[in-house]
N, C-alpha and C positions, 0 to 999 in steps of 0.2 A: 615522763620526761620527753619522750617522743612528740607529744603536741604541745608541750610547753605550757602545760596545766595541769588541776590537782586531780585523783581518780574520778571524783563524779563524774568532772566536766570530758576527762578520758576515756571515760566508761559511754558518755552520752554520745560522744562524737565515731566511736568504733560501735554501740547499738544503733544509732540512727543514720550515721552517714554512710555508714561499711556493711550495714547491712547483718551484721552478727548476732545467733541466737542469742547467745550467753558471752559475756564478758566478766572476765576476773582480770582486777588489778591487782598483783601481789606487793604487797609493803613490807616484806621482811617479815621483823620481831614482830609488827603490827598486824600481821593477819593476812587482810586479805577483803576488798569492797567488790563484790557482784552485783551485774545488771542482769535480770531480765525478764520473759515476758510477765512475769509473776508480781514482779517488782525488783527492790534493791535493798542491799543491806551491810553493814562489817560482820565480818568473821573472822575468829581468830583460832589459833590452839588450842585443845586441851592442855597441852604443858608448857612449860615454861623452862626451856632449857640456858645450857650456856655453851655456843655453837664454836664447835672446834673450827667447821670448815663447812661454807655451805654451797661449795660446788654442787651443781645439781639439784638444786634443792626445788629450783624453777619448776625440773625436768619431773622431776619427783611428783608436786605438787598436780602440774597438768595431768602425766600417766595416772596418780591417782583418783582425780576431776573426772577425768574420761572413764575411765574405769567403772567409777564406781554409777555414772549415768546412765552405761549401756546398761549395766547390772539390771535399772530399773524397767528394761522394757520397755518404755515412753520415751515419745518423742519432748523435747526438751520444752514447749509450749503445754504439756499435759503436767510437769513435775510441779507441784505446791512448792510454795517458800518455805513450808518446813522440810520439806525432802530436800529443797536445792541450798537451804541451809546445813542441814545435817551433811551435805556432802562436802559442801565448802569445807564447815569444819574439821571433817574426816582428812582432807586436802590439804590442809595448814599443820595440821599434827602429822601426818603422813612428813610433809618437807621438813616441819620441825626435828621431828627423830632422826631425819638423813643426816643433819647436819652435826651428830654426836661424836664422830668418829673423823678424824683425816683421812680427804680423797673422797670424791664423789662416786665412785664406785666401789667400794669397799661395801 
C-alpha cells in the first residue's frame, strides 16, 4: 500500500531501488511474498487458524525472520531458497500462532 502496487511490484522497488537484502511483504491470512538474492517466492503457514486479535503479529513475524537468519550463520546472500523459505514459513506460523489469544502481548 505504501507504493501503491501489488507485492512483487513492492518487493522490486524496496530490492532494487532501496537497496534491501531481503524483503518480505506480509499478507495477513495469505502468508507472506519474499525477495531476494536467491530468488522470490509465497509462503505461508503451517496452520490455519481463526485469529482472535492480530496485534503484533507484524512484530512477531519479523522478530522471528531475524531470528531465525542469524541462527544460520550466513550472510543473507549465502542462504539457498530452501533455507530462506523454510524461514519464511517458520515466520508466518510464528505470527499465525500470536494471533490465538487477545492482546498482542499476552
Amino acid at each position: 500500500f505504501i507504493f501503491g502496487v501489488f507485492e512483487k511490484e513492492a518487493a522490486d522497488i524496496l530490492y532494487n531501488d532501496f537497496g534491501c537484502k531481503v524483503v518480505f511483504v506480509t499478507l495477513g491470512a495469505e502468508g507472506c511474498y519474499c525477495k531476494f538474492s536467491g530468488g522470490s517466492f509465497y509462503a505461508k503457514s503451517e496452520r490455519d487458524v481463526i485469529p482472535k486479535d492480530t496485534t503484533g503479529a507484524g512484530d512477531i513475524f519479523t522478530g522471528t525472520a531475524e531470528a531465525l537468519m542469524l541462527l544460520k550463520r550466513q550472510s543473507i546472500s549465502e542462504l539457498t531458497p530452501g533455507e530462506m523459505k523454510e524461514i519464511t514459513i517458520k515466520a508466518c506460523t510464528a505470527a499465525t500462532l500470536s494471533t490465538l489469544q487477545q492482546g498482542g502481548m499476552v
